[in-house]
LONU-513793 format. One record per residue (C-alpha): residue in three letters; chain; x, z, y. Coordinates in steps of 0.2 Angstrom, whole numbers, plus 5000, padded with zeros to 4 digits. Example, Ala and Ser with C-alpha at 12.3 -4.5 7.8 and 13.67 -1.06 7.14 Angstrom:
ALA | A | 5062 | 5039 | 4978
SER | A | 5068 | 5036 | 4995
//
This chain:
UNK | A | 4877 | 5134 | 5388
UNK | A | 4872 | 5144 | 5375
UNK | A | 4862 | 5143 | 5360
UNK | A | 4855 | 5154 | 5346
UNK | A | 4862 | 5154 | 5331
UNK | A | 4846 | 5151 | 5318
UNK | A | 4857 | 5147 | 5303
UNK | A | 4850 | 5133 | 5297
UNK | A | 4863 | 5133 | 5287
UNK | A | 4850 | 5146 | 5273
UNK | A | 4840 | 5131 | 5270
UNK | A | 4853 | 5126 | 5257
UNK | A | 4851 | 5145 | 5249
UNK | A | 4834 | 5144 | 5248
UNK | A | 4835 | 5127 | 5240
UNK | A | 4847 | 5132 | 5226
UNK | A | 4837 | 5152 | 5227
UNK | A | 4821 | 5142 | 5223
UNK | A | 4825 | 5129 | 5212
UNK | A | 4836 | 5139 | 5201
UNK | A | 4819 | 5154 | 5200
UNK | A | 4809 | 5140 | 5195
UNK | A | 4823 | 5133 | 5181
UNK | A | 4824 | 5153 | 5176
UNK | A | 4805 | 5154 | 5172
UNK | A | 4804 | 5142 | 5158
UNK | A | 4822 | 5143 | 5150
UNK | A | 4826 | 5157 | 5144
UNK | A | 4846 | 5153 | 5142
UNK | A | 4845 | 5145 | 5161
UNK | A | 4839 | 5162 | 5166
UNK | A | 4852 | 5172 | 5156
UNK | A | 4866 | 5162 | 5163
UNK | A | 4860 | 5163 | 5180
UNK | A | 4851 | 5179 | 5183
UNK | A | 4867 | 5188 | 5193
UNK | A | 4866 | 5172 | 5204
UNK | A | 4848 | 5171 | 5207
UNK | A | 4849 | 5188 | 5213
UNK | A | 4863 | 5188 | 5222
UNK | A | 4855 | 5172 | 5234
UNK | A | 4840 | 5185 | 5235
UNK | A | 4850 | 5199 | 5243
UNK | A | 4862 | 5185 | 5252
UNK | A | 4847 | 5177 | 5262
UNK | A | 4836 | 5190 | 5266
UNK | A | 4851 | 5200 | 5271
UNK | A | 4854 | 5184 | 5285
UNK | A | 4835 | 5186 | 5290
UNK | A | 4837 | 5207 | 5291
UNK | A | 4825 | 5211 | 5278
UNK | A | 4826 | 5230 | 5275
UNK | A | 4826 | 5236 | 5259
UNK | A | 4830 | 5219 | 5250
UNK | A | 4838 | 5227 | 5234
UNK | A | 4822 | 5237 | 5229
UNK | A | 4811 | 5222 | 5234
UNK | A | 4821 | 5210 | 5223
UNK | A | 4815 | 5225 | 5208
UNK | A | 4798 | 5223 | 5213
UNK | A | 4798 | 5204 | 5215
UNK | A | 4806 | 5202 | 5198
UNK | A | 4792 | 5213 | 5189
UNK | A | 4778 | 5198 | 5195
UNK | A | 4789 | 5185 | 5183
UNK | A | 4780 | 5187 | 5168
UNK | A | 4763 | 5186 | 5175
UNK | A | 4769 | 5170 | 5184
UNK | A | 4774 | 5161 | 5170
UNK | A | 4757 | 5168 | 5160
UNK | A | 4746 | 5159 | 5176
UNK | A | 4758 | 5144 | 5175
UNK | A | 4755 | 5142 | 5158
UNK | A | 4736 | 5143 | 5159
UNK | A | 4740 | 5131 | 5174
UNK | A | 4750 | 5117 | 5162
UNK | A | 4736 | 5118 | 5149
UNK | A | 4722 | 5113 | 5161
UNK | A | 4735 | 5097 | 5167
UNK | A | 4737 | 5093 | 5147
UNK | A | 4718 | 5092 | 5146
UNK | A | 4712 | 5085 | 5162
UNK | A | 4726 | 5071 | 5163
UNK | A | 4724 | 5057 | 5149
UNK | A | 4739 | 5051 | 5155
UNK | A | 4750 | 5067 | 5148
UNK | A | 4757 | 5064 | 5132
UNK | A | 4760 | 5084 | 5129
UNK | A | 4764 | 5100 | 5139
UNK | A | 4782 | 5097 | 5137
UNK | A | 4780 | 5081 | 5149
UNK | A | 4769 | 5093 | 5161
UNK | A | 4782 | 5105 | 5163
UNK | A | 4797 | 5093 | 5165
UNK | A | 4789 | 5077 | 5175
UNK | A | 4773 | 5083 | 5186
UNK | A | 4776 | 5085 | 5203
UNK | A | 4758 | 5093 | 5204
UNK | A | 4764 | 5108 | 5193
UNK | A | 4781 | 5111 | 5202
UNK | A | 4771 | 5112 | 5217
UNK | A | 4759 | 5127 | 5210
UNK | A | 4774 | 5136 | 5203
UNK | A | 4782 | 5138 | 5218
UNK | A | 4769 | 5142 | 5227
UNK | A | 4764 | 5156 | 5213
UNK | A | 4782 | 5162 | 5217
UNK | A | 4779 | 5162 | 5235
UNK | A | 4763 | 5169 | 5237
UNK | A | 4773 | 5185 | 5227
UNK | A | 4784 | 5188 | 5242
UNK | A | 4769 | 5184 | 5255
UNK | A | 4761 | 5197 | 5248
UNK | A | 4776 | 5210 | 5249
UNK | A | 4777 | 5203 | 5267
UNK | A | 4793 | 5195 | 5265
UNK | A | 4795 | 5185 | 5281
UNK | A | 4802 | 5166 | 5282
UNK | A | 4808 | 5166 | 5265
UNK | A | 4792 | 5160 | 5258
UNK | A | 4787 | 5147 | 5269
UNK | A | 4805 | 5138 | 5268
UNK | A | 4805 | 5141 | 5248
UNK | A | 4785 | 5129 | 5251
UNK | A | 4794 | 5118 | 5263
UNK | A | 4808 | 5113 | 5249
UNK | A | 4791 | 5112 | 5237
UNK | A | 4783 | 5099 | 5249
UNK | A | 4796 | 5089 | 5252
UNK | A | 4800 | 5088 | 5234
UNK | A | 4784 | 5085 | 5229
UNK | A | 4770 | 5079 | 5245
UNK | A | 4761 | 5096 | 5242
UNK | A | 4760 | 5107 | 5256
UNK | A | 4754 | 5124 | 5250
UNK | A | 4753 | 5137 | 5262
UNK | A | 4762 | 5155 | 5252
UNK | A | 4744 | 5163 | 5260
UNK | A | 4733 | 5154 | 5254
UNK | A | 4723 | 5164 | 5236
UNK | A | 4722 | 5152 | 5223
UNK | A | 4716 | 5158 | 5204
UNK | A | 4716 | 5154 | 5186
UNK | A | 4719 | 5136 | 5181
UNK | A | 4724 | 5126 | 5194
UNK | A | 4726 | 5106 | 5194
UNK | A | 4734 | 5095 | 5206
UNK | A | 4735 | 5076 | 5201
UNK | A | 4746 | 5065 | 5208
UNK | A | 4751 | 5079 | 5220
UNK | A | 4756 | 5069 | 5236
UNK | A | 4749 | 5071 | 5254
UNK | A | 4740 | 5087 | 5250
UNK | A | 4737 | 5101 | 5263
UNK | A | 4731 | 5117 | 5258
UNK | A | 4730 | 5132 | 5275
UNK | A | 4735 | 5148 | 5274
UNK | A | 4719 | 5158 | 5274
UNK | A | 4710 | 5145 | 5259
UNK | A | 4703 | 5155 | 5246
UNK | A | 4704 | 5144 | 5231
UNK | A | 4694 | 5150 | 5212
UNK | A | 4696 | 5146 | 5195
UNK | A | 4696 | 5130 | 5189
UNK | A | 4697 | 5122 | 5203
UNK | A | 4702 | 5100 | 5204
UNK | A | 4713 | 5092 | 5216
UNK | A | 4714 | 5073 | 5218
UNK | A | 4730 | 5067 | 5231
UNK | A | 4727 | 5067 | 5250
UNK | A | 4716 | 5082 | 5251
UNK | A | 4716 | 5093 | 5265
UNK | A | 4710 | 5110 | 5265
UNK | A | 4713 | 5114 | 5285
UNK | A | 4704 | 5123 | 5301
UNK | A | 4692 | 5115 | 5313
UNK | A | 4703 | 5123 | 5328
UNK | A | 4722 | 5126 | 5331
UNK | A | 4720 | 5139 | 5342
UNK | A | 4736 | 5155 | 5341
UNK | A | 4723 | 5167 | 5345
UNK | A | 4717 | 5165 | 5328
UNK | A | 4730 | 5167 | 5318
UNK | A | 4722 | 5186 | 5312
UNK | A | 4706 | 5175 | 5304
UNK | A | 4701 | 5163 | 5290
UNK | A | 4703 | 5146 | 5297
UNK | A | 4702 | 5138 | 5280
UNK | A | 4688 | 5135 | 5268
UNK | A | 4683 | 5142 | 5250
UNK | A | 4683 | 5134 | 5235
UNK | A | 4672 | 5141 | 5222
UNK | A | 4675 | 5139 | 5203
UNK | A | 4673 | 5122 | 5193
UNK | A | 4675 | 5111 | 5209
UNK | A | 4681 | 5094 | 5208
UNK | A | 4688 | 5087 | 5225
UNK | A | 4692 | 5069 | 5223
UNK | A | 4705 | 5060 | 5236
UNK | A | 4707 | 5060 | 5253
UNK | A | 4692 | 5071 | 5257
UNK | A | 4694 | 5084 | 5270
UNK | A | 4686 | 5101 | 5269
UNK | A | 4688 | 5111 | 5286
UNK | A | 4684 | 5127 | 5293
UNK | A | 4685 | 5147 | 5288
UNK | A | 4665 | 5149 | 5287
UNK | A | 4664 | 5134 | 5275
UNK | A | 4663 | 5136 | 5255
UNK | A | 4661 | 5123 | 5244
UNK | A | 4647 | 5131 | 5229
UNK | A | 4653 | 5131 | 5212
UNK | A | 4652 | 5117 | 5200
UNK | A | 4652 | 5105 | 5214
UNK | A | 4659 | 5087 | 5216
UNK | A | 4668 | 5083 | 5232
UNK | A | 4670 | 5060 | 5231
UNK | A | 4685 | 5053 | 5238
UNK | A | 4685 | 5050 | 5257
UNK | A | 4673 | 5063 | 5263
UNK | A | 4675 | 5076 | 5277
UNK | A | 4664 | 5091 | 5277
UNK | A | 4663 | 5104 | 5290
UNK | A | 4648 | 5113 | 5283
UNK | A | 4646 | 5123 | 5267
UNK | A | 4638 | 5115 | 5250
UNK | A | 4627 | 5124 | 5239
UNK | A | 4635 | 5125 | 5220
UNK | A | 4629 | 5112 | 5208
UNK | A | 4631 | 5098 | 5223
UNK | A | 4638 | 5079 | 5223
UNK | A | 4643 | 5074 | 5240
UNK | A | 4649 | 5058 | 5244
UNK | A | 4654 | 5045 | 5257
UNK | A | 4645 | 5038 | 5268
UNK | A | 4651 | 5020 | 5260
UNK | A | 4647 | 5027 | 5244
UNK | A | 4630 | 5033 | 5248
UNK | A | 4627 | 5015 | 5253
UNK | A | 4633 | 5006 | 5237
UNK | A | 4622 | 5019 | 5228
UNK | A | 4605 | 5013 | 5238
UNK | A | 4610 | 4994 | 5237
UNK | A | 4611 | 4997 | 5216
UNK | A | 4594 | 5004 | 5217
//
C-alpha cells in the first residue's frame, strides 16, 4: 500500500521560519544575524508546497515588515495601558502570550493576502499551540488590538474586527453553520470600534455586528446584531441585577 507523501516533516520549518520572523521584528542584531536564514526557510518551504514565484514574493513579503512592527507597537501600547498587571512595554513584548498571538497573525495575514497557500495557517497553528489563540490568517483586524490572558480564544476567517477592539480569554468569534458550500461568504461577525468582549462569550454569524462602544459580559452568546452604545449581558447576570434592585 501506498500513501502520499505530505511532509509533515515542514512543520518543523515553519516553526523555526515563524518564530525566528517574529524574533527578527523586534531585534535588530537577531534580525542581522539571521536574515540569510530567514529567507532561506522562505524559499525552502514554499518551494516543498510549489509555490511559484517564491523569490519575488519573499521581496514583496518583506517590504510589509516595517508596517508590522508600527501596528504591533500601536498593539503593545494599548496591552501597557489596558492591563494594570503590566509593569512596562518591555514585559509586553517578552512575556504576553496575547501579543505573540496578534504578531503572528499580523504576519500571516500578509501572506494571506498575497495568496500564499498553507503556509499561513500552519505559521497560526504553531501561534495557537503556543499561545491558546486561534487566529484565522483571514480574518481583518485593525489598529490596536488587545487580547488578555489569550487562551481558548477562536477568531473565523471571515471576522472583520475594528479599532480598539477588547478581548477577554474564551472568546469565540465563529459561524452559526459549518456548511463547505459557504466557504466563498462571511461566516463570522463584525466587531465595531471600542468594543469590550469580556470572557467566554460567543458572538456567531456573518450578518451579525456588534455597534461600536459596546460591552459584551462574560458568558453571553449572541446571534443577533447589537446596536453601538449597548451592554448585554447574561442571562445569570441580568437576574443578580433585578434581585439588587
Amino acid at each position: 500500500m501506498s500513501f502520499i507523501n505530505y511532509k509533515i516533516v515542514l512543520k518543523d520549518w515553519v516553526e523555526e521560519f515563524t518564530k525566528k520572523l517574529f524574533y527578527a521584528l523586534f531585534d535588530e542584531d537577531f534580525c542581522e544575524e539571521h536574515r540569510y536564514r530567514i529567507r532561506e526557510l522562505f524559499l525552502e518551504i514554499t518551494e516543498e508546497l510549489k509555490i511559484e514565484n517564491n523569490e519575488e514574493l519573499w521581496e514583496v513579503y518583506q517590504g510589509t515588515f516595517k508596517e508590522i512592527r508600527r501596528k504591533l507597537d500601536e498593539d503593545a501600547k494599548v496591552f501597557e495601558e489596558s492591563d494594570p498587571a503590566a509593569k512596562s512595554l518591555e514585559e509586553i513584548y517578552l512575556a504576553y502570550p496575547g501579543f505573540h498571538a496578534i504578531a503572528v497573525y499580523r504576519l500571516t495575514h500578509e501572506l494571506f493576502k498575497l495568496k500564499v497557500p498553507v503556509l499561513p495557517r500552519m505559521m497560526s497553528e504553531y501561534a495557537h499551540g503556543l499561545t491558546g489563540t486561534d487566529i484565522h490568517p483571514g480574518a481583518k483586524i485593525g489598529s490596536s488590538f488587545f487580547i488578555d490572558h489569550a487562551t481558548g480564544i477562536v477568531i473565523g476567517e471571515t471576522t472583520v474586527i475594528k479599532n480598539y477592539v477588547k478581548i477577554y480569554q474564551g472568546v469565540t468569534l465563529g459561524g452559526i453553520q459549518v456548511k463547505k458550500s459557504l466557504s466563498n461568504t462571511k461566516r463570522h461577525p463584525t466587531i465595531e470600534d471600542h468594543v469590550v468582549i469580556y470572557a467566554n462569550a460567543t458572538i456567531l454569524g456573518g450578518n451579525v455586528s456588534v455597534g461600536s462602544h459596546s460591552i459584551v459580559g462574560a458568558n453571553v452568546c449572541i446571534t443577533e446584531s447589537v446596536p453601538e452604545n449597548s451592554i448585554v449581558m447574561s442571562e445569570f447576570i441580568n437576574k443578580l441585577v433585578k434581585r439588587s434592585k
